[in-house]
C-alpha positions as CSV (number, residue, x, y, z in Angstrom):
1,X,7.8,4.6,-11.8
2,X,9.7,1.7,-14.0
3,X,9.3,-1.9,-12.4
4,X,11.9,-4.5,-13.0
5,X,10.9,-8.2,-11.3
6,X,13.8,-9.6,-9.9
7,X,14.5,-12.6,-7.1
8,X,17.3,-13.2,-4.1
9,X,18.3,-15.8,-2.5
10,X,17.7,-15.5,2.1
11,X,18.9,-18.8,3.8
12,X,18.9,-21.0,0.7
13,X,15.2,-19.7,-0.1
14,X,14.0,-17.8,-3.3
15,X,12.4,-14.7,-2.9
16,X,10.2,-12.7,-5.3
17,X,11.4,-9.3,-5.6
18,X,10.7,-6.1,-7.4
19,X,12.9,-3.0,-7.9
20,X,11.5,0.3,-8.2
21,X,13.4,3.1,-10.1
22,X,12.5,6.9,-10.6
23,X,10.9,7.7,-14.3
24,X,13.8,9.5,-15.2
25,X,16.7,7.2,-13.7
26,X,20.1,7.3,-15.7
27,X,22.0,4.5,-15.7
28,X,25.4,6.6,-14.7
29,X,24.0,8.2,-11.5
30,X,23.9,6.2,-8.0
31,X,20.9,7.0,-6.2
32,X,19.6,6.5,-2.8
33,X,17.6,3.4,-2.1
34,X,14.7,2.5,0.5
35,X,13.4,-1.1,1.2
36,X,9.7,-0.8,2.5
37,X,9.2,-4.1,4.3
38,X,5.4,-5.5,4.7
39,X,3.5,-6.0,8.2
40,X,1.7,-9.6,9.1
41,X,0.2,-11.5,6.4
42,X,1.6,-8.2,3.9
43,X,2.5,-8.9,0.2
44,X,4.7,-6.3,-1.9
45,X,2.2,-5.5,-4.4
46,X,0.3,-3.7,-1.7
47,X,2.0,-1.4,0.9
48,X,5.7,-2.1,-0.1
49,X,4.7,-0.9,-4.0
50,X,2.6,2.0,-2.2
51,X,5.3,3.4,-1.1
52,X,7.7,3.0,-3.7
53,X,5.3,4.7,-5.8
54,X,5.6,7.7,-3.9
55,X,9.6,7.6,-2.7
56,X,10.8,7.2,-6.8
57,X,8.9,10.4,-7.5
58,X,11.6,12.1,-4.9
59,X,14.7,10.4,-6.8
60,X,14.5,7.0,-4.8
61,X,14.7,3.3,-6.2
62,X,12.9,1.2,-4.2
63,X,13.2,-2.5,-3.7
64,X,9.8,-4.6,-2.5
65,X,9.4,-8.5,-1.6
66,X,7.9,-10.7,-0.5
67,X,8.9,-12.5,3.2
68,X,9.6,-16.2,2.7
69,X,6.7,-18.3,2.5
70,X,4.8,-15.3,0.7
71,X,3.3,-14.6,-2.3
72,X,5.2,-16.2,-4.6
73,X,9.0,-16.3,-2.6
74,X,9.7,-20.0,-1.9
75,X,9.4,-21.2,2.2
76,X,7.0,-22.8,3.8
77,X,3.3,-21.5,4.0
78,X,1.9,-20.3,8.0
79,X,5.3,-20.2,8.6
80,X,6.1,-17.1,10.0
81,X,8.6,-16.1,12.3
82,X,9.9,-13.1,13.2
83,X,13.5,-13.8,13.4
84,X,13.6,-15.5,9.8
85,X,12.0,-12.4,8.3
86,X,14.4,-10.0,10.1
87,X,16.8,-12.1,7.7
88,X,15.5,-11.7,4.5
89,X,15.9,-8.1,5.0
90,X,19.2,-8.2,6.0
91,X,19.7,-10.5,2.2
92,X,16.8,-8.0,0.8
93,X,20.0,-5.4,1.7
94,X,23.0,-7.1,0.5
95,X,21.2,-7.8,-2.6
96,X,19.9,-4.2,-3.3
97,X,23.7,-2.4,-2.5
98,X,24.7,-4.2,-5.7
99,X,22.3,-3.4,-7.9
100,X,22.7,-1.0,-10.9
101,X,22.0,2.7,-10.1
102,X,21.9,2.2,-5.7
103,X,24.6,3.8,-3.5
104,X,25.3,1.3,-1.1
105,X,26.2,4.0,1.4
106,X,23.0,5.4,1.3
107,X,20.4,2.9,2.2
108,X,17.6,2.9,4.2
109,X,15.2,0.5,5.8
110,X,11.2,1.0,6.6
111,X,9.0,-1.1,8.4
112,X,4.6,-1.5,8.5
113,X,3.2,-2.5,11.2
114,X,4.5,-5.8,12.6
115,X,6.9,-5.0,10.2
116,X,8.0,-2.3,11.8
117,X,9.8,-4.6,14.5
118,X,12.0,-6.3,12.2
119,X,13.4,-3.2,10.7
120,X,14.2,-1.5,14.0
121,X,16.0,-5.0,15.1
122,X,17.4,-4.9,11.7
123,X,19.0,-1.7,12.0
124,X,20.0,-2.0,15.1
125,X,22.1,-4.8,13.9
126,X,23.6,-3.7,10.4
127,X,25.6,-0.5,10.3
128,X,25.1,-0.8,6.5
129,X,21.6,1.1,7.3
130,X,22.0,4.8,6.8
131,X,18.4,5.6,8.6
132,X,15.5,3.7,9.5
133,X,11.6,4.1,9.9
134,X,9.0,2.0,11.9
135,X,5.3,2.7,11.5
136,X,2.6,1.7,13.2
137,X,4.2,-0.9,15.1
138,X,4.6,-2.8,18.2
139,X,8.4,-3.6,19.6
140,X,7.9,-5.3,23.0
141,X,5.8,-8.5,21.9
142,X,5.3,-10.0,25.0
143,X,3.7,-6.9,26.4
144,X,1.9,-6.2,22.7
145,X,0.3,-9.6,23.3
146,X,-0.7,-9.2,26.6
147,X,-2.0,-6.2,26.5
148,X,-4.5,-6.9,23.3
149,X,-6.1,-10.0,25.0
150,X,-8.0,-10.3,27.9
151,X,-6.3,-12.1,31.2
152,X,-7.9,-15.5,30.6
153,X,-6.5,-15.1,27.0
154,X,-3.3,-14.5,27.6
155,X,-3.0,-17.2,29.9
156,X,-4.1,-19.7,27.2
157,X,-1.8,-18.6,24.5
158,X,1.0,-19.3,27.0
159,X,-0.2,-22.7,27.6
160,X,-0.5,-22.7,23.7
161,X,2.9,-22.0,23.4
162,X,4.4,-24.4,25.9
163,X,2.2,-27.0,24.5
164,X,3.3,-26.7,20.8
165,X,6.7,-26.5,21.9
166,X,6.2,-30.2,23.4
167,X,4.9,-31.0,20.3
168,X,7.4,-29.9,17.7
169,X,9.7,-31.9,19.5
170,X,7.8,-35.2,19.7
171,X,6.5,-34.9,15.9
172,X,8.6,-31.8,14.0
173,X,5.7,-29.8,13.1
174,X,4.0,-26.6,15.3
175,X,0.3,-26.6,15.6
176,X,-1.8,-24.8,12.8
177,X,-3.9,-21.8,13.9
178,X,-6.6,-19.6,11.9
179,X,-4.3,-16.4,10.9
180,X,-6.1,-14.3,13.7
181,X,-7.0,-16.3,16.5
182,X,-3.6,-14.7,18.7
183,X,-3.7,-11.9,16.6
184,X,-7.2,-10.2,17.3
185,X,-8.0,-7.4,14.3
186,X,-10.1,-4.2,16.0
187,X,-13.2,-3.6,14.1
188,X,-11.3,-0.4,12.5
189,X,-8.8,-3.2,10.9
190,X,-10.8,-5.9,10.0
191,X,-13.2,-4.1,8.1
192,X,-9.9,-2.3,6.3
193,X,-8.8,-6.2,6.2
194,X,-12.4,-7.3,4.6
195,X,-12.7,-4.4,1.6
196,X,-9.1,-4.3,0.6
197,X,-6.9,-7.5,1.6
198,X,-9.3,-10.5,1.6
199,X,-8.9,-10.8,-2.1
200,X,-5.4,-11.1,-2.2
201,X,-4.1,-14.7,-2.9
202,X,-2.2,-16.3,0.1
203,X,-3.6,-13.3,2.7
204,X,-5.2,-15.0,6.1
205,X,-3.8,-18.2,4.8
206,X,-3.6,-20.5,8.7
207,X,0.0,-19.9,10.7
208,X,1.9,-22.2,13.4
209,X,1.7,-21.7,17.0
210,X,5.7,-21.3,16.7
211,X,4.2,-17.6,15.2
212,X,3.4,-16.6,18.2
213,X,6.3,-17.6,20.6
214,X,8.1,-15.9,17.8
215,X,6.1,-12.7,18.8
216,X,5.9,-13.1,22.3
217,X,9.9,-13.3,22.2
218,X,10.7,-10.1,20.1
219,X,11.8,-7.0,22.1
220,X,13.2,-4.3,19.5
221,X,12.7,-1.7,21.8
222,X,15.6,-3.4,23.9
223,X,18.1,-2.9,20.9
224,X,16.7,0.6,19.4
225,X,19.1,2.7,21.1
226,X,21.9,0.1,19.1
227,X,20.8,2.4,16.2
228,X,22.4,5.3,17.4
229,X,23.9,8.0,16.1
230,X,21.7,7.0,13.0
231,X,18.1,8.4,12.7
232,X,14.9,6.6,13.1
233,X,12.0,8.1,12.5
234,X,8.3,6.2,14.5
235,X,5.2,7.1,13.2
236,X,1.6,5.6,14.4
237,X,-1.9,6.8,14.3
238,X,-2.8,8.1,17.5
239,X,-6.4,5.9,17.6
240,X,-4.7,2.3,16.5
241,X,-6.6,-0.4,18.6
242,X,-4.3,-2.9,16.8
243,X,-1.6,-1.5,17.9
244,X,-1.7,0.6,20.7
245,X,0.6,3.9,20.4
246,X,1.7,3.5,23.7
247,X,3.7,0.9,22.2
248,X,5.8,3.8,19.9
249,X,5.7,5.9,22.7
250,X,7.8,3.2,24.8
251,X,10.0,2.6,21.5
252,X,10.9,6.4,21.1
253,X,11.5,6.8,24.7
254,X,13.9,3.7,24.2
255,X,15.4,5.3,21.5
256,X,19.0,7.4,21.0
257,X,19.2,10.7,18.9
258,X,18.6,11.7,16.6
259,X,14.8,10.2,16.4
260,X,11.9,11.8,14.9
261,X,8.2,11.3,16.2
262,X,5.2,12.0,13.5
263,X,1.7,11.3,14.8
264,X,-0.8,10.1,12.3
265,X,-4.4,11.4,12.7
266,X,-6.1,8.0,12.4
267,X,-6.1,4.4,13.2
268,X,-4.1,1.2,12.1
269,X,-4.5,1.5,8.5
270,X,-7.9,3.8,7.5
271,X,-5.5,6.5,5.9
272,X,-3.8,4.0,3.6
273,X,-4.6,5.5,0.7
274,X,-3.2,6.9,-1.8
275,X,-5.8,10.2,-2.5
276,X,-5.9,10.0,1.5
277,X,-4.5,13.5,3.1
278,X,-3.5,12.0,6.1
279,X,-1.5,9.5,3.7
280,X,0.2,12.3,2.0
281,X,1.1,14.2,5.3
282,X,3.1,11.0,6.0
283,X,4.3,10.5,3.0
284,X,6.1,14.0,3.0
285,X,7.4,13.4,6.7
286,X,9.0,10.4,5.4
287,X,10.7,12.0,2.2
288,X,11.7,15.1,4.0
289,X,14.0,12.2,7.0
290,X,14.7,10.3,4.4
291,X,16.2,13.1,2.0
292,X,17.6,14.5,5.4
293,X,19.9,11.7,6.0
294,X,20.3,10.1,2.3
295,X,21.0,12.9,0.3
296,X,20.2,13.0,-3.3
297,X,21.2,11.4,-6.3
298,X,24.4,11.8,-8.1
């Protein structure tokens, strides 16, 4: 895989970008392109570049970044909200149809965990997306939220979040909050979180209350069927305690034709591996959709 750093501009911010290209890419082909798009707290070195390592072996350029606010994009840090990073992949597109080598008419869109959202409200949105797959999401957050927290919990966060809207407009700032209190990691993930992620620079840095109103507020599953007659393709690990896959069933339910379901035999993210087999049983469900409904290079 050849690696070429490059940057974009997504509501006057700069973001750090890498594009991906096949070991043998000629410059006088167009080829087929997929954006992987991180979960929470995700950087593109890690799953983005995972998969783009895998997709350019099967003639695919690949294009990762990193969210505003992340890594090394400009934005504010702990500032995350869903709606501002469903645009930066909407700029993360413009700016990969015009790059040397893509076929604008054959891009597609992937999503990891609460990533996964974006891209299906993406999609849904932008016809420019040829097909579309969400993994190991959740896509109704209100219900996501209320489901992984306990009655007296839930009730809090709501107070929480009428509170800190009180106090944005009083002072122009949301509360800070530790990365995980309204995001509660199952032992499965936060042992997955200590071993491989802590290290990273910027991961579990604090976010804003306005995080999780952001959250509670996002309902892909009530625009999925928008991505009709296009393909999506959900995938989720039939023991995630993260998210729960009652939350893909819902989405596929939700969903037009054609749709593909692939269930993962494990949990959040304990198969993320590259040596893993359950890895490289999902890996070869994606490549065979995407090849489906991309085509190759030519």
């Amino acid at each position: 895989m050849m690696e070429k750093d490059v940057s974009f501009y997504s509501d006057g911010y700069k973001l750090d970008a890498t594009l991906y290209y096949p070991d043998d890419f000629q410059p006088d082909k167009t080829y087929p392109a997929i954006i992987p798009n991180s979960g929470y707290n995700g950087f593109k070195q890690f799953y983005p570049k995972l998969f783009a390592e895998q997709f350019t072996k099967h003639g695919f350029i690949c294009l990762g970044f990193d969210y505003r606010g992340f890594g090394k994009s400009e934005g504010q840090k702990g500032r995350v909200i869903l709606d501002e990073q469903v645009e930066d992949i909407r700029n993360a597109i413009s700016f990969l149809s015009v790059q040397e080598g893509v076929d604008p008419d054959k891009l597609a869109i992937l999503g990891w965990g609460m990533g996964a959202s974006n891209v299906v409200r993406v999609a849904a949105a932008d016809r420019r997306v040829k097909a579309v797959a969400a993994l190991n999401g959740f896509y109704n957050g209100e219900r996501w939220l209320s489901t992984v927290h306990d009655y007296v919990a839930w009730r809090n966060i709501l107070d929480a979040i009428e509170e800190d809207r009180r106090h944005r407009v009083s002072t122009g700032k949301s509360k800070e909050i530790g990365a995980f209190d309204h995001y509660p990691l199952d032992p499965t993930t936060e042992h997955h979180v200590n071993v491989e992620l802590v290290h990273i620079e910027g991961f579990g840095h604090p976010v804003n209350v306005q995080f999780t109103e952001s959250v509670k507020e996002m309902n892909a599953e009530a625009v999925v069927k928008n991505i009709a007659p296009r393909p999506i393709l959900i995938a989720h690990g039939k023991r995630n305690l993260l998210h729960p896959i009652e939350e893909a069933f819902a989405l596929y339910r939700a969903a037009g034709e054609p749709k593909v379901f692939h269930e993962i035999d494990g949990a959040h993210n304990d198969f993320m591996y590259r040596d893993h087999p359950e890895f490289a049983r999902l890996i070869d469900a994606l490549v065979r959709f995407f090849k489906a409904h991309l085509g190759q290079a030519k």
